[in-house]
C-alpha positions in Angstrom: 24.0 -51.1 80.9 22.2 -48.0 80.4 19.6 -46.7 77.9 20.0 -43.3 76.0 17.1 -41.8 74.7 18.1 -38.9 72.5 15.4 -36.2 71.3 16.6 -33.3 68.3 15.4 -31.6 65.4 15.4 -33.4 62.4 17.8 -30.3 61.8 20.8 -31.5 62.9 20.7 -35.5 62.5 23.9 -35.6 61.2 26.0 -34.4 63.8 24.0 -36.6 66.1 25.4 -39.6 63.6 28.6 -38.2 64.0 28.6 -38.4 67.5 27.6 -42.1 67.6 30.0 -42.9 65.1 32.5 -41.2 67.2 32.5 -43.2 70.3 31.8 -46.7 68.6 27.8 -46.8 69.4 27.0 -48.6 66.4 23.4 -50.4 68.0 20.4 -48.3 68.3 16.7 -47.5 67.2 15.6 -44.4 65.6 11.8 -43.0 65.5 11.3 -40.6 62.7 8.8 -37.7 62.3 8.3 -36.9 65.3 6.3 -34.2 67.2 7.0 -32.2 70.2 8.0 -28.8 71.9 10.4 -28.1 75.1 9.5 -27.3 78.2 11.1 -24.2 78.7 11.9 -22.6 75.3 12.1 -22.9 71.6 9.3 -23.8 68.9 6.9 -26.7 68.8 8.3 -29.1 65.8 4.7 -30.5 65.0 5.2 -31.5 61.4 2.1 -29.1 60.6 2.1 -25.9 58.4 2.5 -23.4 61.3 5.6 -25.5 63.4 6.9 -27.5 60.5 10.0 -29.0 62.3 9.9 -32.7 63.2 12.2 -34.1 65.7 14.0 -37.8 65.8 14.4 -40.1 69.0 17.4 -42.4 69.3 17.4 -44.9 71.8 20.6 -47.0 72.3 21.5 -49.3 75.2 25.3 -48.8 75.9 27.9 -49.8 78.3 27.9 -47.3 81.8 31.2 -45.9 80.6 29.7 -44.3 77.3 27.1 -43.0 79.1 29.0 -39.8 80.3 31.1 -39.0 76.9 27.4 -39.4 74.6 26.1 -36.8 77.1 29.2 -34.3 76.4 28.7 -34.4 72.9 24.7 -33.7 73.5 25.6 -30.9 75.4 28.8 -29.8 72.7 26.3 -30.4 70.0 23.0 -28.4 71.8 26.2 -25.9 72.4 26.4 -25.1 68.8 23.0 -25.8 67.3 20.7 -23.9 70.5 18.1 -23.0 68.3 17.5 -26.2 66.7 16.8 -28.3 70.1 18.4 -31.7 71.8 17.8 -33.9 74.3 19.4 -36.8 76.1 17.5 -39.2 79.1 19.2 -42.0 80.6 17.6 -44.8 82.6 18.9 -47.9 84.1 18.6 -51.3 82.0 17.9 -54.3 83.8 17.4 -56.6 81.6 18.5 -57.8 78.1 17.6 -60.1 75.8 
């Protein structure tokens, strides 16, 4: 099992759903409003009046074999939203209760 922390603009939740939905990842937590900038480019989504944008996190825990077509659709979905901003880190799991 791993764990799949996704990080985005508030911008383009729905096609983060989509994705989900997609490959059957129906188990997951979702943090809203939340602030943050990228380490090499784009605008700070702080929520204030300057950087309005917020982001959302998604963590899910998934089976190994998701783990590799959830990052293809990050990276198809970063593809065609650039500007916006996204996000996936994957860690091991080794314990579930």
């Amino acid at each position: 099992m791993k764990a799949v922390m996704i990080v985005f603009n508030n911008g383009i939740s729905e096609e983060v759903s989509e994705a989900l939905e997609e490959l059957g990842i129906r188990g997951y937590t979702k943090f809203l409003n939340v602030h943050g900038q990228g380490s090499e480019k784009g605008e700070p989504h702080l929520g204030t009046h300057i950087w309005p944008s917020q982001n959302t996190v998604i963590i899910t825990v998934i089976k190994d074999e998701l783990v590799e077509p959830l990052l293809e659709k990050v990276k198809a979905i970063d593809k065609e939203t650039e500007e916006q901003g996204i996000h996936a880190f994957v860690w091991n799991v080794e314990k579930m209760v």
